[in-house]
N, C-alpha and C positions, 0 to 999 in steps of 0.2 A: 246398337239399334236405337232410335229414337222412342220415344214414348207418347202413349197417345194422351189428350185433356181429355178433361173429368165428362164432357160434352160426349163424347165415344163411349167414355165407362156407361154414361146415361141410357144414351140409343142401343149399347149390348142388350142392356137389361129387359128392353122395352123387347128388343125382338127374341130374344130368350125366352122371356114369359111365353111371347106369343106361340112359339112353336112348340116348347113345351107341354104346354095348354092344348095344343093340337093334339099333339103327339100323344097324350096322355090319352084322349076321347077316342082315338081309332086303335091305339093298340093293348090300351089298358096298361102301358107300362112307362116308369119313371126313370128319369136321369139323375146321373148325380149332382149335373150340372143344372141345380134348379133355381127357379130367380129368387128362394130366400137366401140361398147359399149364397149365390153371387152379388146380393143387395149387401152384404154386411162386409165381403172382402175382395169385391173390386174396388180396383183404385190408380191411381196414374204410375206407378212404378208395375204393375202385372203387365204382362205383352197382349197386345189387343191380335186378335186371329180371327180375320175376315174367309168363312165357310161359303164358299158357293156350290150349290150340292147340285143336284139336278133334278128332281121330285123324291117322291115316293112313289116310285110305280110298282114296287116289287118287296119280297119277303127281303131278298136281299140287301134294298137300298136302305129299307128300313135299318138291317141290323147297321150295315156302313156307317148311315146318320149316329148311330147308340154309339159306335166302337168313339165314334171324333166327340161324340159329347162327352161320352167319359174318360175322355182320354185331356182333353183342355176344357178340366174345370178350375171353377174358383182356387180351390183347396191346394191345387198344382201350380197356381202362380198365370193362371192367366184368364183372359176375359174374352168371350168368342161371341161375335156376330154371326148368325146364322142367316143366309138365304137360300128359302125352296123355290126354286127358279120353274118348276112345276112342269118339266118339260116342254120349255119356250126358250128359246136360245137367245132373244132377243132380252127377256126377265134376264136370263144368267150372265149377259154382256153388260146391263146393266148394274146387276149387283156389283159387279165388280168396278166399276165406274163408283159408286157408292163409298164402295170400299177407301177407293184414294181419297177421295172427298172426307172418306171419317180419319183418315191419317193412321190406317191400321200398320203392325210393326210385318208381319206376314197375312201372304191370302195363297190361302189350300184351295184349289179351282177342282171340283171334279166336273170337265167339260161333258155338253149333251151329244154334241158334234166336233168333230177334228178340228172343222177349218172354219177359217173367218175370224181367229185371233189377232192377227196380227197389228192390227191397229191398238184395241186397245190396251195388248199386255207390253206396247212399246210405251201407253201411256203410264203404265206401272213402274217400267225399267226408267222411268226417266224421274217418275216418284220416290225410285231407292225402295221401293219395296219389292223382296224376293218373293217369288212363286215359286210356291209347289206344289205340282198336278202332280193328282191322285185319281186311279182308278182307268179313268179313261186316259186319251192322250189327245196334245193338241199339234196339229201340223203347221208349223212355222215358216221362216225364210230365215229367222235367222235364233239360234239353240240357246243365245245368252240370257232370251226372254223368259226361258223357266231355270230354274235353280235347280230343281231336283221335281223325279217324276218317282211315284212307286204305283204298283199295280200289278196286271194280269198280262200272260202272257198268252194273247189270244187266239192267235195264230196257230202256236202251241197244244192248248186245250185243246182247241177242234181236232189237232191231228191226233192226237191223242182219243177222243171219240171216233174217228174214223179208223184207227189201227185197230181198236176196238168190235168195232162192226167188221173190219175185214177178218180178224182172227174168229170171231166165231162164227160167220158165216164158215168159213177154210172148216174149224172144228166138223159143220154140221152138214159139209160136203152140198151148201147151196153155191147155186153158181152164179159169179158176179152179175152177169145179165139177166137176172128172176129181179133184182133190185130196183124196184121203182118207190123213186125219194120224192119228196117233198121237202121245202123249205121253210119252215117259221122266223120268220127274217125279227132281229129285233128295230130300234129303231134308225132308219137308215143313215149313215156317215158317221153313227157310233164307231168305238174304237173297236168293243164287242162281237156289233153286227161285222165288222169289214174281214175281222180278224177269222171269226170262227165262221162265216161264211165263203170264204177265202180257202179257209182248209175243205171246206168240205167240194169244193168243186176241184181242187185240185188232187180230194181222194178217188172222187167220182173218175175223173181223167186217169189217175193211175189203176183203178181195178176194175174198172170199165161197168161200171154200176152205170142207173138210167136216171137222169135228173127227169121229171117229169114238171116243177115247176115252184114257183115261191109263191107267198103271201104276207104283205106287213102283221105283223104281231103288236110292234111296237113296245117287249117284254110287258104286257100288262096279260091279264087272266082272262079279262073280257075281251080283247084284242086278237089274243090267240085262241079263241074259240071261233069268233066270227072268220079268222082265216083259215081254221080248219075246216070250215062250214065251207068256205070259196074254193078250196084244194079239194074238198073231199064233191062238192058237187062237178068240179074239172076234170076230175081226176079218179075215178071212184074205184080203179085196181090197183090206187097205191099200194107200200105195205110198208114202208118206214118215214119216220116224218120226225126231221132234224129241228128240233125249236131251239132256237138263240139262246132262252133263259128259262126256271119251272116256271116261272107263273104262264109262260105261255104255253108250256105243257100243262102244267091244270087244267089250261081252257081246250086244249085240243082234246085231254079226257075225255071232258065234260062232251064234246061236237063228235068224234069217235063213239060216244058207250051210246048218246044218243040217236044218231046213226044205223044202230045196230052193228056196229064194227067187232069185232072180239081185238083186246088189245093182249100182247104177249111175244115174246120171240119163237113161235110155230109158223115160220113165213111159209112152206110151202102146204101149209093148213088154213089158210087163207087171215092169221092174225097178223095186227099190227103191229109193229114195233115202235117205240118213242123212245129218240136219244135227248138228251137235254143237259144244260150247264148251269151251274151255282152250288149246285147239293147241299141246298138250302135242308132242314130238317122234315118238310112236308118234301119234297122232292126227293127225299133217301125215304120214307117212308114210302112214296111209290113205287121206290125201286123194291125196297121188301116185298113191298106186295104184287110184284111182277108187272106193273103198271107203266115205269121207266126202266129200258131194258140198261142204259148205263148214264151213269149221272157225271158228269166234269165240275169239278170244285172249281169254282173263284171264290177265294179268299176275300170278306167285307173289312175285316180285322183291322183296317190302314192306320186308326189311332193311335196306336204306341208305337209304331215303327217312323209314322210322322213327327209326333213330338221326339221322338229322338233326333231327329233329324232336324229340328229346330232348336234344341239344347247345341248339338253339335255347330250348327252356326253362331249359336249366340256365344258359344268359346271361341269363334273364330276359326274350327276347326274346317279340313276341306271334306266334303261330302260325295260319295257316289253319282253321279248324273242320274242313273236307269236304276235300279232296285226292284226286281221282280219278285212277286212274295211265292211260295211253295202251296202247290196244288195236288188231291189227290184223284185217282178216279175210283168210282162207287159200281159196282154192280151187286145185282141177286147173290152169285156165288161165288166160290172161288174157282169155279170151270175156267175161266181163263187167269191165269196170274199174275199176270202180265203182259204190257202194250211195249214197243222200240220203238221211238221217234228220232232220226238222226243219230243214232248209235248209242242213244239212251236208252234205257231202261225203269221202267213204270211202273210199280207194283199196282195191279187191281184188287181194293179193299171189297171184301161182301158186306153190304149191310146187315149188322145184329139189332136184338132189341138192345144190346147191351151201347152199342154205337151210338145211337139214336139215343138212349136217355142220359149221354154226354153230349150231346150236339150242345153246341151252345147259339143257335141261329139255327 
C-alpha cells in the first residue's frame, strides 16, 4: 500500500485534537488515541485510516467511536482521520471525497444510509483505496467497491426479539390478537432501521399480532420520546412498543411513565412492554429494573476485528467479504432460556448486578 505525506500526518492531528476535545466535554472520557500521542509518532511510514463515523447519537455510537480510536492509535502503527458526519449523509459523502484528496492508505465508512454510494466509492476504487464498511451496510451495483464489511446482523436481532415476545406471550397464555405494537423506527434507510423493522413485521404476519402504527425515532433519546408522545396520543391502548435502539427506549420511558402508563410485562393488566436493541449498559439496567422487557445486543466492538482485517491485507492475505460479529439477548430472568431463529438456537442471558458491573459499554 502506498503511503500518505507529512501534509495528511498534519491534517490527522488537527482533526484528532478536535474530536477528541469534543469528545472528552460530553462524555468525560479519554482515548488513547490522543493528539500528544499522536504528535510525537505519526509519521510517513504509519497507515493513514480515513474514519467516517456517522454522529454521535447514541450510548452505542459513542462506545463504536472509543472501540476504532483505540483500536488505530499512534502506538499501533497508524494515524487516523476522524469524521462526525453528524447525521447528514451529504457531510459523510463528503468526508469521504476528503478522504481521496488526503491520500489515505484505507477508509472504514460506517454509512448513515444504504444507498446513494455508488458514485463516489467508484471514485475510491479507481484511487486504489480499499473500503471497509463497518457497522451499517451500503447497497451497491457492483460488490468490488467495498473490500470487507463487518457488523450486525439485523435482520437477525429483530427475529430474535420477536421469538422472544412470542415465546412469552405462549408462556403467559396471552393471545396473539390482545398485541397492539407500536414501532420506534430508528433512522430511515439505515441498515438497522430496515433490518430490525423488517423482522418485526414479518413476526407480526406470522403470529398474527396488531401492528397499530410507527413513528421516527431517529435512535436519539429526545427523538424517541417525542414519538412515543405521537403513538401514544394515536394510539393510546397500545401495550408493546418495538424501539430500534435504547436511547429511543429512554425517551419512550421518559413519554410512557409521563403519561401515566405503568411499564412491565402484565399486558393483560393493562402494562406496557418495551423491547429494544444494543444492550448498551443503561439499557440492561432497564431490563433489571423491569423497564426493557428484552434487550437485543449489537456488538459497538468493530475495532480490533477491523484492524485485523487490515493487518491481513497489508500481508497480502485474502479476507472474508461479510463478518458478522456475535450477539446476545438480555432479559429480566431466566423464564425463557432460549429463542430458535431458523433452526438456531439463542440462549437468553438474565441480567445480574454482577453482568452490568462487567459491561464494558
Amino acid at each position: 500500500m502506498k503511503r500518505t505525506r507529512k501534509a495528511a500526518a498534519a491534517a490527522l492531528l488537527i482533526a484528532a485534537a478536535s474530536f477528541l476535545y469534543g469528545c472528552g466535554k460530553g462524555q468525560g472520557s479519554t482515548s488513547k488515541n490522543s493528539p500528544e500521542t499522536s504528535e510525537k509518532t505519526a509519521d510517513d511510514t504509519a497507515l493513514t485510516i480515513g474514519f467516517a463515523q456517522v454522529g454521535e447519537e447514541s450510548d452505542w455510537r459513542r462506545a463504536n467511536s472509543e472501540s476504532i480510536l483505540n483500536a488505530f492509535t499512534a502506538e499501533n502503527g497508524y494515524n487516523l482521520l476522524f469524521e462526525d458526519a453528524q447525521n447528514d449523509p451529504d457531510v459523510q459523502m463528503a468526508s469521504v471525497q476528503k478522504f481521496i484528496q488526503e491520500g489515505v492508505d484505507y477508509i472504514v465508512l460506517e454509512p448513515i444510509i444504504e444507498t446513494g454510494w455508488d458514485p463516489i466509492l467508484k471514485e475510491v476504487k479507481e484511487a486504489g483505496i480499499p473500503v471497509i464498511v463497518a457497522d451499517r451496510n451500503v447497497a451497491v451495483s457492483d460488490d468490488s467497491l467495498v473490500t470487507a464489511w463487518v457488523g450486525s446482523d439485523w435482520l437477525l436481532e429483530g427475529a430474535k426479539a420477536c421469538e422472544w415476545l412470542n415465546e412469552y406471550c405462549r408462556k403467559h397464555d396471552i393471545p396473539p390478537t390482545s398485541l397492539k405494537i407500536v414501532n420506534i423506527q430508528g433512522t430511515i434507510g439505515s441498515s438497522p432501521q430496515i433490518g430490525r423493522d423488517a423482522a418485526l413485521r414479518m413476526g407480526a404476519g406470522k403470529y398474527g399480532w396488531k401492528m397499530l402504527g410507527t413513528s421516527k425515532g431517529e435512535f436519539t433519546q429526545a427523538k424517541g420520546r417525542e414519538a412515543m408522545d405521537d403513538l401514544i396520543g394515536r394510539f393510546p391502548d397500545l401495550n408493546v412498543v418495538y424501539c430500534d435502539n435504547d436511547n429511543e427506549a429512554y425517551g419512550a420511558i421518559e413519554a410512557l411513565e409521563e403519561a401515566g402508563k405503568t411499564i412491565g410485562t402484565d399486558l393483560e393488566n393493562g402494562e406496557v412492554m418495551l423491547i429494544s436493541f444494543d444492550a448498551a449498559r443503561q439499557g440492561l439496567s432497564y431490563v433489571k429494573e423491569g423497564k426493557i422487557a428484552c434487550d437485543v445486543e449489537c456488538n459497538p466492538d468493530h475495532g480490533p476485528r477491523i484492524r485485523e482485517l487490515i493487518g491481513k491485507l497489508e500481508r497480502g492475505e485474502t479476507v472474508e467479504k461479510e463478518q458478522a460479529v456475535s450477539e446476545q439477548i438480555f432479559a429480566r430472568t431466566d423464564e425463557i432460556e432460549s429463542v430458535t431463529v431458523s433452526d438456531q438456537e439463542y440462549p437468553v442471558v438474565p441480567v445480574t448486578d454482577e453482568l452490568l458491573a462487567e459491561r464494558t459499554y
